[in-house]
DSSP file (Angstrom, degrees, kcal/mol; ACC not computed):
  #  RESIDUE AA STRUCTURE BP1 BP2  ACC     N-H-->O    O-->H-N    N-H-->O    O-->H-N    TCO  KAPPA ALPHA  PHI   PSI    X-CA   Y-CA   Z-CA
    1    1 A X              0   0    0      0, 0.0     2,-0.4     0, 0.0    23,-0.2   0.000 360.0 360.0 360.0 148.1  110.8   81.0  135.8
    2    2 A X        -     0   0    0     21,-0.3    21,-2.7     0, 0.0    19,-0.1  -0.944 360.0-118.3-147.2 127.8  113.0   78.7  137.6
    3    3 A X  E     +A   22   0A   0     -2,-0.4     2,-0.2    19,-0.2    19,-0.2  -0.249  56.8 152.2 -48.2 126.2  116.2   75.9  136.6
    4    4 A X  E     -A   21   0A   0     17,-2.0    17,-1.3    15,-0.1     2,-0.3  -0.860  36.6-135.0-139.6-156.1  114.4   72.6  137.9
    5    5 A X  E     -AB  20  63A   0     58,-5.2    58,-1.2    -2,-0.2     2,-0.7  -0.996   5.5-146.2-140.7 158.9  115.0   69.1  136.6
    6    6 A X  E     +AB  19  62A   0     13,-0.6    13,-3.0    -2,-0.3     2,-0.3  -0.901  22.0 177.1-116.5 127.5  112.4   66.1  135.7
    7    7 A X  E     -AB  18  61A   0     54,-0.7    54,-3.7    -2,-0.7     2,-0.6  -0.825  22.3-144.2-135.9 173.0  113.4   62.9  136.3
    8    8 A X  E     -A   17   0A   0      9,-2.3     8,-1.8    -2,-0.3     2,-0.6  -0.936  18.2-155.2-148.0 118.6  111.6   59.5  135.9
    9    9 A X  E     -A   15   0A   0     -2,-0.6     6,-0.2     6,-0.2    89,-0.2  -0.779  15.1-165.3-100.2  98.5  112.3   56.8  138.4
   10   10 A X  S    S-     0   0    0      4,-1.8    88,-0.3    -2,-0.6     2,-0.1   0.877  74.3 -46.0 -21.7 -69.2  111.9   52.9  137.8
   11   11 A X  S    S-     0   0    0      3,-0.4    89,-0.2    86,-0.1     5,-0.1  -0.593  88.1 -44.8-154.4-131.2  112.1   52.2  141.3
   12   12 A X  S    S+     0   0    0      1,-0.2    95,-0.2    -2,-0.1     3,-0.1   0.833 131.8  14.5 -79.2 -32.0  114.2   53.1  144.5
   13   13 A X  S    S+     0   0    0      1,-0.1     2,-0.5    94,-0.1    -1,-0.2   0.745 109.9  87.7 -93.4 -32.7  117.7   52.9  143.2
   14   14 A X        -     0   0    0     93,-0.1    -4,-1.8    94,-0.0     2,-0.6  -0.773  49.8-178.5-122.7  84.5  117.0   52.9  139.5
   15   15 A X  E     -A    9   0A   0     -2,-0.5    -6,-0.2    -6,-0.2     3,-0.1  -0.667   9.9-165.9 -72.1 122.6  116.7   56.8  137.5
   16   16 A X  E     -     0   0A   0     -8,-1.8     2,-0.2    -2,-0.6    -1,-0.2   0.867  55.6 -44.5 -79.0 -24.8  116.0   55.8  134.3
   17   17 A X  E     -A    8   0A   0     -9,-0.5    -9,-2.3    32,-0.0    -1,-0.3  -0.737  48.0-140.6 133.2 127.0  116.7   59.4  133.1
   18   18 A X  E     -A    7   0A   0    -11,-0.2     2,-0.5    -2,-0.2   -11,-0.2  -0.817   2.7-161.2-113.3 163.8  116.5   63.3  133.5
   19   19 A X  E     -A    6   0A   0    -13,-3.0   -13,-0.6    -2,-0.2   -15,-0.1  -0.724  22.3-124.1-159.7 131.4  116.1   66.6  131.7
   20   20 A X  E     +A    5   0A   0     -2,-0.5     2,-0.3   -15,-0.2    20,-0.3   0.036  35.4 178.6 -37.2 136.9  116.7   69.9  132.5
   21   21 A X  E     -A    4   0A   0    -17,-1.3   -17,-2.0    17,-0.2     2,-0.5  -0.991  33.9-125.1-156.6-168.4  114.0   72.3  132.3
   22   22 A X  E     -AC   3  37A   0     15,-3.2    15,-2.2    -2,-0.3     2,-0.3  -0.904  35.2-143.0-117.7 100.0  113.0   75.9  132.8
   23   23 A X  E     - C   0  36A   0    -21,-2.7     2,-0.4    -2,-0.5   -21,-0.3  -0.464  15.4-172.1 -88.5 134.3  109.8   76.2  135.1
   24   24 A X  E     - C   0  35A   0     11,-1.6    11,-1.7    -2,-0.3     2,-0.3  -0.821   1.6-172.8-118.0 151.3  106.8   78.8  134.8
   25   25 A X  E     - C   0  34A   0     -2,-0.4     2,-0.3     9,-0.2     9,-0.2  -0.913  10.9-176.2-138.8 132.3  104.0   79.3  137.5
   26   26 A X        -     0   0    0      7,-1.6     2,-0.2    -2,-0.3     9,-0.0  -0.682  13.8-153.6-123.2-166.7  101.0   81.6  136.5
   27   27 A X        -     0   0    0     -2,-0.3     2,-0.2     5,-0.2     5,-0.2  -0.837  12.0-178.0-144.3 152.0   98.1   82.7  138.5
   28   28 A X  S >  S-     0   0    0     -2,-0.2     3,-2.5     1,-0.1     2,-0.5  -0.639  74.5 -64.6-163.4 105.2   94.6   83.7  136.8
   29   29 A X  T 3  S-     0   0    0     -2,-0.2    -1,-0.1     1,-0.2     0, 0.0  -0.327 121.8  -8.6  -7.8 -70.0   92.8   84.6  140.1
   30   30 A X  T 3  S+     0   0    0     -2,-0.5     2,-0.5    -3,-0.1    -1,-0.2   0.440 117.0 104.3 -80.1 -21.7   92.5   81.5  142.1
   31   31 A X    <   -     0   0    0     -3,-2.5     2,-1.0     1,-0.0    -5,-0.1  -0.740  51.1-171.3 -72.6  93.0   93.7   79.5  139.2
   32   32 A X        -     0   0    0     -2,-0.5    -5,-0.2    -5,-0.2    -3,-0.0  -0.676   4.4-174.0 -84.8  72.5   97.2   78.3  139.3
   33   33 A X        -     0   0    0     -2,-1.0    -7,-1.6    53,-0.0     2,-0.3  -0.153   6.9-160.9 -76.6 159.7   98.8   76.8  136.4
   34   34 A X  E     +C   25   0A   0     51,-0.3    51,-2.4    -9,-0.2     2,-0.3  -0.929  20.5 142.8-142.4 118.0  102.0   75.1  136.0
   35   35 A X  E     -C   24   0A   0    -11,-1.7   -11,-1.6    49,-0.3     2,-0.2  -0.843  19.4-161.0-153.9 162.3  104.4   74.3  132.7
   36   36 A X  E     -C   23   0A   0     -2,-0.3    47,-0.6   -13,-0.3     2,-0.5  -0.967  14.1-135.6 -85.8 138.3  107.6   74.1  131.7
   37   37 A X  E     -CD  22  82A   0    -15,-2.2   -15,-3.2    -2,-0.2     2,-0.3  -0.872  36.8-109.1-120.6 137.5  109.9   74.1  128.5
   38   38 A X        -     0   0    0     43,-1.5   -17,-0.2    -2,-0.5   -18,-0.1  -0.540  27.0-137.7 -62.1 129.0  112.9   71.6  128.1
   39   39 A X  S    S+     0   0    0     -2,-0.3     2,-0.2   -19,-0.1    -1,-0.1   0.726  88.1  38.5 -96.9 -19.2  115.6   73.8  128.4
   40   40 A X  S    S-     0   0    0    -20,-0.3     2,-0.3    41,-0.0     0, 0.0  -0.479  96.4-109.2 -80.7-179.0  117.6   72.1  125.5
   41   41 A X        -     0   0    0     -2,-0.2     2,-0.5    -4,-0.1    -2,-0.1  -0.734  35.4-136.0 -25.0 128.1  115.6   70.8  122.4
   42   42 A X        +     0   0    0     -2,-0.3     2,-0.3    -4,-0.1    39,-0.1  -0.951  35.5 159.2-119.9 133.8  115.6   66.9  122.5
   43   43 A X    >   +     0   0    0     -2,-0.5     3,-1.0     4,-0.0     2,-0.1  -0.983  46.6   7.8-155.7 150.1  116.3   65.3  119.3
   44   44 A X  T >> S-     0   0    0     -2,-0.3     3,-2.5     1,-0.2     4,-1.2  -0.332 124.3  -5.6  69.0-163.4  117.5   61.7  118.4
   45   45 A X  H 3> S+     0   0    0      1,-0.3     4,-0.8     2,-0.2    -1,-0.2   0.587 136.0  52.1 -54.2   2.8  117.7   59.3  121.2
   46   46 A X  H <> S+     0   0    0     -3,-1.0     4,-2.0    -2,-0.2    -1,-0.3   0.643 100.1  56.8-114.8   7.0  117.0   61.4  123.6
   47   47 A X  H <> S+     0   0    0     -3,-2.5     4,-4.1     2,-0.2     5,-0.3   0.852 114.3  44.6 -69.9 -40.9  114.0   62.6  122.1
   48   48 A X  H  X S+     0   0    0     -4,-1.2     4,-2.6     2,-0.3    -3,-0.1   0.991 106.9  63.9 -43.2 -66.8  113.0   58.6  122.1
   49   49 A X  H  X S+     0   0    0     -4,-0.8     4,-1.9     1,-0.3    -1,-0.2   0.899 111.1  33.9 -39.1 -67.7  114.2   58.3  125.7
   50   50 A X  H  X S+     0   0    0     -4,-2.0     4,-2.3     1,-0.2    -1,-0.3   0.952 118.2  47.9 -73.9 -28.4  111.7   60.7  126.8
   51   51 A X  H  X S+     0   0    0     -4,-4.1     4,-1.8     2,-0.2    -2,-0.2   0.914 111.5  52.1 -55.0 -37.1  108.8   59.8  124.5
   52   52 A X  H  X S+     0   0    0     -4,-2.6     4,-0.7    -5,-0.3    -2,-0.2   0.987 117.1  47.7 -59.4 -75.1  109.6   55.6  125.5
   53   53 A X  H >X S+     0   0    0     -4,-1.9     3,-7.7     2,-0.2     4,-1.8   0.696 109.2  47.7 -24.0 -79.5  109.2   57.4  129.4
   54   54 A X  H 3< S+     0   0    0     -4,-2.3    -1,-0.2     1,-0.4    -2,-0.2   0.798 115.9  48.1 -61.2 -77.8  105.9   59.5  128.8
   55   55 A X  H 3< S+     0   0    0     -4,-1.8    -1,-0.4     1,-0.2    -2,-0.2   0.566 108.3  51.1 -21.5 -30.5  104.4   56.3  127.3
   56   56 A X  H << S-     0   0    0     -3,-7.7     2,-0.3    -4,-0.7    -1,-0.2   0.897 144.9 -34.5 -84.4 -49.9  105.4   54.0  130.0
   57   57 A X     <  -     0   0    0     -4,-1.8    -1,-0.4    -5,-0.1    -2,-0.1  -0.908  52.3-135.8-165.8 133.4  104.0   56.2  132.4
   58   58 A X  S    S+     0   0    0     -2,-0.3    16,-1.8    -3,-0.1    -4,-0.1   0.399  71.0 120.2 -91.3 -19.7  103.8   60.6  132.2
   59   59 A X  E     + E   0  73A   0     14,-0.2     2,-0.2    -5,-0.1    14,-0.2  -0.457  38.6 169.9 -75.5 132.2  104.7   60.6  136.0
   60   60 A X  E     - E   0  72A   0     12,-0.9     2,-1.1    10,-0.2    12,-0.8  -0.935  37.9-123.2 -56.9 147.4  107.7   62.3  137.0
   61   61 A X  E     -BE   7  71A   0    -54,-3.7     2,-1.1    -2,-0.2   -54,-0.7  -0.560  29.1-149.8-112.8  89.9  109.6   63.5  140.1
   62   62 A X  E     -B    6   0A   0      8,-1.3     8,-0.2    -2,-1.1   -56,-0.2  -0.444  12.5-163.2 -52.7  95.4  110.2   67.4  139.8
   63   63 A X  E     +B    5   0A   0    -58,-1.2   -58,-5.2    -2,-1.1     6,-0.2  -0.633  22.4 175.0-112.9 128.4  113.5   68.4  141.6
   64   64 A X  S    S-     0   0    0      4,-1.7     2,-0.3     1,-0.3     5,-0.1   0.343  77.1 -32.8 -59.2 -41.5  114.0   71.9  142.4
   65   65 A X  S >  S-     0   0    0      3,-0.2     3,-1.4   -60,-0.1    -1,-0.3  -0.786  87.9 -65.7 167.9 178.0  117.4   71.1  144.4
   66   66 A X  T 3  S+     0   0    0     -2,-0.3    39,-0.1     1,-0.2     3,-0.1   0.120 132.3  38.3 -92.6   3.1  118.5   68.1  146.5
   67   67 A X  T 3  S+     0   0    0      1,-0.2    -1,-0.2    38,-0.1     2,-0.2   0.198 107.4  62.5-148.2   9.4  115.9   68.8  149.2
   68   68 A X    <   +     0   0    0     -3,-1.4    -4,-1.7    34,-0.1    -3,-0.2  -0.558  54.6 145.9-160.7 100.2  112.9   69.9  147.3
   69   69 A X        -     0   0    0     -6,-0.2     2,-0.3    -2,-0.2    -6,-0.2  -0.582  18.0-176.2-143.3 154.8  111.2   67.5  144.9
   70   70 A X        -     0   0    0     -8,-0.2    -8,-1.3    -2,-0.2     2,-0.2  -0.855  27.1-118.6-150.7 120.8  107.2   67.1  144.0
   71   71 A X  E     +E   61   0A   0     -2,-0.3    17,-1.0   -10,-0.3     2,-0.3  -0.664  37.5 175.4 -62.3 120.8  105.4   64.2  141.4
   72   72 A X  E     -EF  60  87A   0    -12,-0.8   -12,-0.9    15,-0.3     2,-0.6  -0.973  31.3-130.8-139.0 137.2  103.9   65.8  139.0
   73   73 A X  E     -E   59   0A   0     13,-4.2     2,-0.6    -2,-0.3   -14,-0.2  -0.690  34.9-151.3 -82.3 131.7  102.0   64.1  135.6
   74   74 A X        -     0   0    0    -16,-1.8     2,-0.3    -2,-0.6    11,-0.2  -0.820  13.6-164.5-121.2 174.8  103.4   65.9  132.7
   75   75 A X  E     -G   84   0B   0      9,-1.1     9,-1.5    -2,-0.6     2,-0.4  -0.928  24.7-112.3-134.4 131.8  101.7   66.7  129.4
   76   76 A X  E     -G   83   0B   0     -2,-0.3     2,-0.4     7,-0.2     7,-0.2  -0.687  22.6-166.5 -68.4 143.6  102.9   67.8  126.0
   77   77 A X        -     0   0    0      5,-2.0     2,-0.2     1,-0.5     5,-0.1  -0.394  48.0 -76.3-132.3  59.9  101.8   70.9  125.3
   78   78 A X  S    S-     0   0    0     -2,-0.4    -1,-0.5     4,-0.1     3,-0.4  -0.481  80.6 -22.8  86.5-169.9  102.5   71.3  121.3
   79   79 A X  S >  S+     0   0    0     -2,-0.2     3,-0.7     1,-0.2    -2,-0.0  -0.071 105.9  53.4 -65.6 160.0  105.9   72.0  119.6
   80   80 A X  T 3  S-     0   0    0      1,-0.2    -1,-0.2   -43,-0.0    -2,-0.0   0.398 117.9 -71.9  53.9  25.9  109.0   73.5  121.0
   81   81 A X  T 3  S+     0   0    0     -3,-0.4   -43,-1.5     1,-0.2     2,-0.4   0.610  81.2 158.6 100.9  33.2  109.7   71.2  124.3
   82   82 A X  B <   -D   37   0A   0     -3,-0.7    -5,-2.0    -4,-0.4    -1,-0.2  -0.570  19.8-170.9-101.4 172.4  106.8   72.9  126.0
   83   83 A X  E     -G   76   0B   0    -47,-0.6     2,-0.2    -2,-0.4    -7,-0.2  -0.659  17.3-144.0-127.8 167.4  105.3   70.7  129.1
   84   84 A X  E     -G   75   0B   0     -9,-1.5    -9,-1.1    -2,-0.2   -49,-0.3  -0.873  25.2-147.9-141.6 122.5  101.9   71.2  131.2
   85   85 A X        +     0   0    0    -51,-2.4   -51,-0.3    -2,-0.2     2,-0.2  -0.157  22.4 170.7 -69.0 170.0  102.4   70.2  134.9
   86   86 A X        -     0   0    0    -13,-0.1   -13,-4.2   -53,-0.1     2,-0.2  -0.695  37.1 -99.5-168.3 121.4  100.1   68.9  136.9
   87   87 A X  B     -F   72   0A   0    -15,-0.3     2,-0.4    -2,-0.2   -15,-0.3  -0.429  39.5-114.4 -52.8 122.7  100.5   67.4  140.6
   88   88 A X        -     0   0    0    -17,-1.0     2,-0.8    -2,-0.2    -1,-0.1  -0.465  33.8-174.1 -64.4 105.8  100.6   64.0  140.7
   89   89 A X        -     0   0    0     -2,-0.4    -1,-0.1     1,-0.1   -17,-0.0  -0.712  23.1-125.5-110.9 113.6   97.5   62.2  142.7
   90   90 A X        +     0   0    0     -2,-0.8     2,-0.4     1,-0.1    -1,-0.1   0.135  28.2 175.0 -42.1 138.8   97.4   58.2  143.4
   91   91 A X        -     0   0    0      2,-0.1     2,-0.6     0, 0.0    -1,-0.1  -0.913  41.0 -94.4-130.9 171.3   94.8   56.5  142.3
   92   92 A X        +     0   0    0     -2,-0.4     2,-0.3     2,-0.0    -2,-0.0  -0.845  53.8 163.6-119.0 128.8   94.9   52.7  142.7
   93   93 A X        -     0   0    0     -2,-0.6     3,-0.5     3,-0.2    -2,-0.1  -0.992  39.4-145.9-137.5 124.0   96.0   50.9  140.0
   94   94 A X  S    S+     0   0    0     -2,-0.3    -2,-0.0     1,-0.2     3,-0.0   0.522  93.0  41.8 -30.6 -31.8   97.1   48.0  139.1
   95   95 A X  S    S+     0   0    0      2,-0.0     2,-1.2     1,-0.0    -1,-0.2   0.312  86.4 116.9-120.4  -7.0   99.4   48.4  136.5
   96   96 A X        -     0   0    0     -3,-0.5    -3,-0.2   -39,-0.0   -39,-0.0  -0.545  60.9-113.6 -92.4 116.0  101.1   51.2  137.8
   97   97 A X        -     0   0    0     -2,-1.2     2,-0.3     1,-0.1   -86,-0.1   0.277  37.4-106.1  18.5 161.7  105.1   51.7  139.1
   98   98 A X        -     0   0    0    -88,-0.3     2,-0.5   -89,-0.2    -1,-0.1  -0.703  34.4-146.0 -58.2 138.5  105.8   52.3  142.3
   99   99 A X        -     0   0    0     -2,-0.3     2,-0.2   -28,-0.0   -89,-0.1  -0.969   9.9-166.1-137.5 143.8  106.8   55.7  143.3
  100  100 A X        -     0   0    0     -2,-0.5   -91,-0.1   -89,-0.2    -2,-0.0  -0.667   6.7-155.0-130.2 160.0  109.2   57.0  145.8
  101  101 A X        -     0   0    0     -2,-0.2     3,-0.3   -32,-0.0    -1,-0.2   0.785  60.7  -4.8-117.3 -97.6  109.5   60.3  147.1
  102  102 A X  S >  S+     0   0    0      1,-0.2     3,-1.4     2,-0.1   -34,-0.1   0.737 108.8  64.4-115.3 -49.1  112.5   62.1  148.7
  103  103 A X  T 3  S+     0   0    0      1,-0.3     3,-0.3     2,-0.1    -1,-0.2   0.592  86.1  72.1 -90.2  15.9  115.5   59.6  149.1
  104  104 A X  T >   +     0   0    0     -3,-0.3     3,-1.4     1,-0.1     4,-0.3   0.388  59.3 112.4 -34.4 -13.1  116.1   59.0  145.9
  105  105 A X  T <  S+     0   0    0     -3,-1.4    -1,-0.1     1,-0.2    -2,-0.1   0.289  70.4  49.3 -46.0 -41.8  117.4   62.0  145.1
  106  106 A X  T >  S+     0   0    0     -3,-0.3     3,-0.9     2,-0.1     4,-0.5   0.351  87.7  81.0 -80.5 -15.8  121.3   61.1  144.4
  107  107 A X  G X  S+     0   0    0     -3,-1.4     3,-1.5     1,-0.3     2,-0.4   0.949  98.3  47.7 -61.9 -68.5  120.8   58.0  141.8
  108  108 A X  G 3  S+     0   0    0     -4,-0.3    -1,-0.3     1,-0.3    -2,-0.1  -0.139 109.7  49.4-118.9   6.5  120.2   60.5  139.2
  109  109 A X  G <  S+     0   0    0     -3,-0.9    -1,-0.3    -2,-0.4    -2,-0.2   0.227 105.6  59.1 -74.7 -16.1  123.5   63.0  140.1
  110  110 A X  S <  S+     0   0    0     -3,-1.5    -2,-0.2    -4,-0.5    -3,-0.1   0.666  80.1 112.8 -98.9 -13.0  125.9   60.0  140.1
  111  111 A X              0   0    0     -4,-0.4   -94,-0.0     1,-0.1    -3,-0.0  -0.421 360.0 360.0 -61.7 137.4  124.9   59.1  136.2
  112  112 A X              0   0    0     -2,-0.0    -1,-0.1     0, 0.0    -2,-0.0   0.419 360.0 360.0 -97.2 360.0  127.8   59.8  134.2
């Protein structure tokens, strides 16, 4: 397991919002899964905050550290903040965000 964070980006400048989690990698021969549990319990507005997110759009940028970030779709996975990752693959859509990769990184450490 490993501290990462998920955070869900508007556009280039603009983090709407992050949240700590705690990240798990199995293996089941060739099979590689990936999930995570919110490392608080989210209740009250920020429970909203992320439900409003996952509705607009399930996409996230998973940050490891300031230099090592991946897009991932997440999934609820039941009760008790637990997540199912999944790497994120473009498809072309119409309706969908923009998404930016790597310099973004610091709008979402300067939020008070």
């Amino acid at each position: 397991m490993g501290a990462a964070t998920l955070e869900w980006w508007a556009n280039r400048s603009t983090c709407l919002d992050s949240f700590d989690v705690r990240v798990e990698v199995g293996v089941t021969g060739s099979v590689w899964t990936c999930g995570a549990r919110l490392s608080d319990p989210l209740h009250g507005e920020r429970k909203e905050v992320f439900d409003f997110l996952m509705a607009l759009d399930p996409v996230f940028t998973l940050r490891f550290d300031a230099r090592s970030s991946l897009l991932v779709d997440v999934a609820v996975a039941g009760e008790g903040g637990r997540l199912v990752l999944t790497a994120y693959e473009a498809e072309e859509s119409a309706g969908s965000r923009r998404l930016w990769d790597q310099d973004v990184s610091q709008a979402c450490r300067r939020r008070p």
